[in-house]
N, C-alpha and C positions, 0 to 999 in steps of 0.2 A: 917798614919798621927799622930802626935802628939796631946795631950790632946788639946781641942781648950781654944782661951779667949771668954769668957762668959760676955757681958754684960748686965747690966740692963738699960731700957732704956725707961722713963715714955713719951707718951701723951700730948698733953697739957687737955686732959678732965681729966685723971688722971690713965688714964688705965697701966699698966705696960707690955713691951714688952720686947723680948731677942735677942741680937744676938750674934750667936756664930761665932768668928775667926778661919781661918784657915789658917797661913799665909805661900801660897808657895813660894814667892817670890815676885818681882817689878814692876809687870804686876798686873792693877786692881788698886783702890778697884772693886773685883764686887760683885755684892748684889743677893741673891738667893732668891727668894717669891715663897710659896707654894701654892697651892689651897686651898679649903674651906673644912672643916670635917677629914683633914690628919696634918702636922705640919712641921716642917723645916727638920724630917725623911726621908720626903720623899726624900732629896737629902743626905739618910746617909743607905739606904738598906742594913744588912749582907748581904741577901739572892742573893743579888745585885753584879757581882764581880766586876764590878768598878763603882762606882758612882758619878755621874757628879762631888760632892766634890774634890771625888779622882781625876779625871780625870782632872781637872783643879789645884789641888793643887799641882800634877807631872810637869804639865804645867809651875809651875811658876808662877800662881797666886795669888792674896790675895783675898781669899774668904770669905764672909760673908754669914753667912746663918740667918734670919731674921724669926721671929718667933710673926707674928702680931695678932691680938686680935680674929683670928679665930684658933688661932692653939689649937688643941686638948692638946699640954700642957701646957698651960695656962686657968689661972680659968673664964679669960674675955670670954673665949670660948660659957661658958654655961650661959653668958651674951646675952638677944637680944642686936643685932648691926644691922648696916646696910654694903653696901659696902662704902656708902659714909665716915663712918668713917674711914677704914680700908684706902682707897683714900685720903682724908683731912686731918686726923690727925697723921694716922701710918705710910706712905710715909716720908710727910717730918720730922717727930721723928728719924725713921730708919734713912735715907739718910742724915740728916743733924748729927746724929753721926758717922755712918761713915765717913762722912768727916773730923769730930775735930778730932776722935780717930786715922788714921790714915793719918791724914795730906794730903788729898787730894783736890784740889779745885773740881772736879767733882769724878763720880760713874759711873760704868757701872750696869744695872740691868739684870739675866734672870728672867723672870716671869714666871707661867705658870695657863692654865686655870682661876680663878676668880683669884690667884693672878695677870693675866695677865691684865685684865678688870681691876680690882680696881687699877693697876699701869695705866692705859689708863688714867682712869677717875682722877687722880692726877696730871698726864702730863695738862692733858684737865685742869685740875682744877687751873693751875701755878707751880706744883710742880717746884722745880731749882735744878740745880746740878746736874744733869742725863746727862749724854756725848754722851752714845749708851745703845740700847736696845736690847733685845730677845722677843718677845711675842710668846710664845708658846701657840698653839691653838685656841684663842681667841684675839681680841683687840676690836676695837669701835664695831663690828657687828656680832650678837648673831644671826645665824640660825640653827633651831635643827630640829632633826626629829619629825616625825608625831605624834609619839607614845609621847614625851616631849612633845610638843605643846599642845595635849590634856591635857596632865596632871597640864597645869599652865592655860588651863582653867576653868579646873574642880576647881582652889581657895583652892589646897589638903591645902597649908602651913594657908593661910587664916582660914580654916575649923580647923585646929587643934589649933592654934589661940584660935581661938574662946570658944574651948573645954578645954583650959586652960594650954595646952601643950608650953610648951619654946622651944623646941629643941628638933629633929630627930638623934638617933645615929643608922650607921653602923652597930657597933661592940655586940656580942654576942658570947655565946661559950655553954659548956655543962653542966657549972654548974648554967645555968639561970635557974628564976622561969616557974614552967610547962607554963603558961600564956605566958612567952617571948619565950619559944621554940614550941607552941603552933602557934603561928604568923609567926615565922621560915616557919612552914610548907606552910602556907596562901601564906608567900613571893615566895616561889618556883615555885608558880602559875603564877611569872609576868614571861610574855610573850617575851623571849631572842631568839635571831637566837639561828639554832639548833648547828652550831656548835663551839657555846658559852657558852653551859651548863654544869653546873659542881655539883658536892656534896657539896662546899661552901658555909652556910647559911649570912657570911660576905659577901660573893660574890654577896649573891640574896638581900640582903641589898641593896649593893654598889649602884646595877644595878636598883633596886625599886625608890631609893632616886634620884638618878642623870643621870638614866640611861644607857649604856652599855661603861663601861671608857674604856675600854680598850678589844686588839686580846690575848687573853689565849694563842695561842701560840708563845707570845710576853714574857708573862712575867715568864716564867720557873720557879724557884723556890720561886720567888716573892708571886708565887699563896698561898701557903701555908703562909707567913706570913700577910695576908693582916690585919689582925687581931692588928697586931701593930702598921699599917699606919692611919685604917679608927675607928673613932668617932665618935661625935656628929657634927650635924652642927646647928646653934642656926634660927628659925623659922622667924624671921626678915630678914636677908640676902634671906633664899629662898625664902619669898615672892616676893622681889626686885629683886631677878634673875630670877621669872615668869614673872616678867613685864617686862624687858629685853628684853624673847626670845617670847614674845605678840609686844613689841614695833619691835622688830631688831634690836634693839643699846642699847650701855647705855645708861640709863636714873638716876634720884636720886631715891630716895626712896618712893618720891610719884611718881612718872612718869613723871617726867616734864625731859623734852629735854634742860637739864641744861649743858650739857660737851661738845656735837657735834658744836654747833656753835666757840669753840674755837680750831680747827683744827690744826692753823697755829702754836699754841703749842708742836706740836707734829715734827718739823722741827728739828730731829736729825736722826741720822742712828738708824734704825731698820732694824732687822731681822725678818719675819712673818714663824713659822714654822707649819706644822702642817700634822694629820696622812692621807693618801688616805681612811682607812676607820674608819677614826672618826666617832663616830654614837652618838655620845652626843652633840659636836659640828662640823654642817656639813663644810666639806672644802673650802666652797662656801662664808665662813664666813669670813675666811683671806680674801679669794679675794678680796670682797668690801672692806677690808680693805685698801691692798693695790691700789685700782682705785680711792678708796675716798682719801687719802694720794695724791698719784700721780699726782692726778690733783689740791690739792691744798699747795702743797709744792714744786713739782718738784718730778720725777720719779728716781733722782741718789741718794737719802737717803733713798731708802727703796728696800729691796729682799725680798722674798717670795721664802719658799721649802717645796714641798711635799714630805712625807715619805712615802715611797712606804712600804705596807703591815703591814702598822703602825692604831692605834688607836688613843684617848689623851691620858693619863697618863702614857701609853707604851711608849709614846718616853722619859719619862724620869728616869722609873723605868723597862724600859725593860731589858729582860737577854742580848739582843747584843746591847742596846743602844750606848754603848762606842763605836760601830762600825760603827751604824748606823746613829746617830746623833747626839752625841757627836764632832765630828772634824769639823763640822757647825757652830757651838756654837762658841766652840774655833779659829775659821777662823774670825768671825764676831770682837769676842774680840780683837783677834790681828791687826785685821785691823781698830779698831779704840780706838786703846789702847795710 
């Protein structure tokens, strides 16, 4: 692909976002949203041999990759936020630039994980301009395993809150102080299926902070870079995503059941994807998604696909991704391109 265009793109609070073009052609706009503690990389992997970028920019697409106020490289990062703002205010900033910049009266979105939620809760919220959608992993309802559940009752994000801490990073390496590789070893201790485990102390991070993202032998050489996907994620949002997966849905940032009552918002074609062994968000979580959808829009705007021997993040940074879920993605686009 060629060098992309780069824009800047302010907030109305004042926050500054980016999004980078990649324009393959006359198919699209479509917009790419990352999850939380990773950045718009995540659809840019070397280690990755085609990356949904690529694989849609072959296609024919005009892709946008959108870099909102959680992305690890931007400084808003290490800013508390919540998702409500990344939903109210980075939604329609992103979406309604791409519209002027390339002259389109709508967008298509793929989202994924918390970018998938905080695009829910913007649809929920009035977002305009959105034509069709991808929701990868998550949309209105947040069910997670056992081991998560305990952890957003135990109030970790709250507690560290409290102790004065802004934000949770991933990322470590070898030339940390004794103190941070010290902890390293502590992390090692959290509790992963066994044949999940690995020598990766970004790994045992990942898996500490958000739980198990992903099948190891999904992501092939990805494994070794994770180091350049995962950062900080800011202490505000995590709290709000304990109350989430305590609530089952989105909620705002105090808990108030502000988005679900405007459903009928959500009345365009989506796609609900998601892995058979997701263990951060269970699969069970589309479902209602799609039953809640279907019975209050109509059942013909909305699909649902399970990724067989898939996790989250693995479907979109995995080594056969372009194989396995890739041509989904690109089906959904074209059919409401």
């Amino acid at each position: 692909m060629p060098e992309p265009e780069v824009h800047s793109v302010i907030a109305d609070d004042g926050t500054e976002l980016r999004l980078k073009r990649y324009r393959g052609g006359a198919l699209g706009p479509v917009l790419l949203s990352h999850c939380v503690g990773v950045s718009s990389r995540m659809y840019l992997v070397d280690a990755q041999e085609t990356t949904l970028t690529e694989f849609l920019f072959e296609r024919g697409f005009d892709v946008w990759l959108v870099d909102h106020r959680l992305s690890i490289e931007l400084r808003a990062s290490l800013l508390r936020s919540s998702m409500d703002d990344v939903a109210t205010r980075d939604y329609p900033a992103a979406v309604d630039a791409v519209r002027r910049i390339a002259g389109s009266e709508s967008v298509q979105v793929v989202a994924h994980g918390v970018g998938s939620s905080t695009f829910t809760m913007a649809i929920l919220a009035g977002l305009q301009g959105v034509r069709s959608a991808v929701c990868s992993q998550v949309s209105t309802h947040l069910d997670v395993p056992l081991l998560n559940r305990l952890k957003t009752y135990g109030r970790s994000s709250e507690l560290m809150s409290a102790l004065g801490m802004s934000a949770v990073t991933a990322y470590t390496d070898a030339e940390s102080p004794w103190t941070t590789r010290a902890l390293d070893r502590v992390v090692r201790l959290y509790p992963i299926a066994r044949g999940e485990r690995c020598l990766s102390p970004v790994c045992h991070r990942v898996s500490m902070i958000y739980g198990e993202l992903y099948e190891h032998d999904q992501l092939g050489e990805v494994h070794e870079r994770l180091h350049e996907l995962f950062g900080v994620a800011n202490l505000g949002l995590l709290s709000q995503l304990g109350a989430m997966s305590r609530a089952g849905h989105v909620v705002d940032a105090r808990g108030g059941d502000v988005y679900l009552p405007h459903l009928q918002r959500m009345a365009i074609p989506i796609l609900l994807l998601h892995g058979t062994d997701n263990q951060c968000v269970l699969p069970r979580s589309t479902q209602k998604t799609l039953e809640i959808l279907s019975r209050t829009n109509g059942p013909d705007l909305y699909r649902r696909h399970e990724i067989q021997g898939y996790g989250h993040v693995d479907c979109m940074i995995g080594e056969h991704a372009d194989r396995d879920v890739f041509p989904l993605i690109e089906d959904h686009l074209r059919a409401t391109a």
